[in-house]
N, C-alpha and C positions, 0 to 999 in steps of 0.2 A: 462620344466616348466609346470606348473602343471595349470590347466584350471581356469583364473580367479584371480591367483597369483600377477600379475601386480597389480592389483587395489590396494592390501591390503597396509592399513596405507593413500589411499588416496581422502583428505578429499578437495572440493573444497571451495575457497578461503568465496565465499557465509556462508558455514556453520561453518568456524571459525571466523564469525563474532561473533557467537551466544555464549556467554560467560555464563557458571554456574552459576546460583545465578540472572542474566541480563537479560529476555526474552524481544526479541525485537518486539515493535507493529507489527500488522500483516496487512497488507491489505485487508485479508479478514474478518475481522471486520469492515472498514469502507467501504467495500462494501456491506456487509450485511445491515451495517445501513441504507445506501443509497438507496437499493432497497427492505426495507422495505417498503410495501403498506398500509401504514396510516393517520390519517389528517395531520398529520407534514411533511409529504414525500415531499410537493414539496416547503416548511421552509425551510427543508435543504438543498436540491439544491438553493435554491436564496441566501446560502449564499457560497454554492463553487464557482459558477458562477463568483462572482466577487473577490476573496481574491485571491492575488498574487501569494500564495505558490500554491495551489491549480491550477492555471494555469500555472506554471510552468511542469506543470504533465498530461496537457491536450496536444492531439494529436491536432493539429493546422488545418491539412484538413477538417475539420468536424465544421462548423462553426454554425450549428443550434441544435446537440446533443452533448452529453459526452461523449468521447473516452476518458479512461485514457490511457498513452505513457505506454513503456516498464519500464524507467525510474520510474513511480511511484513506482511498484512491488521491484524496490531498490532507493527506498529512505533513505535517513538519517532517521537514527531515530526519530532528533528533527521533521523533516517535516510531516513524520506521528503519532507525539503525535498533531501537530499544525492541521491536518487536522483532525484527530481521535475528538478533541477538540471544532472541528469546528460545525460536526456532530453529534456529541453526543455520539461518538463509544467507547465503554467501551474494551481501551487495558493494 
């Protein structure tokens, strides 16, 4: 078997999410947004702080900063347009 042979054709389940024609919002767009340093900067956290979807995505140990969980980095799509939305993050 030839060095490397195994892998070919093998695509994990992550990147057949990602359909032609379909890009899926990114996270690192609504993290960029969020730690953009501008007068809005801390707008926009007062409103992740409290919206629901958004705390569903927060690491719970950390009760006086934001940790986002592993869970947000795969989120549903709809949840990262709601958050994308939230913040003003153009995906």
């Amino acid at each position: 078997m030839e060095r490397g042979a195994g892998l070919r054709g093998y695509q994990p389940e992550r990147l057949r999410l990602f359909q032609p024609g379909r890009r899926r919002p990114g996270a690192g767009a609504i993290l960029s947004r969020l730690e953009k340093r501008d007068k809005e900067h801390q707008a926009r956290w007062n409103k992740v702080w409290p919206d629901a979807v958004c705390q569903k995505y927060r690491r719970p140990e950390h009760e006086d900063f934001w940790l986002w969980s592993y869970d947000f980095y795969n989120a549903p799509v709809d949840d990262l347009r709601h958050i994308a939305a939230l913040v003003g993050a153009r995906v």
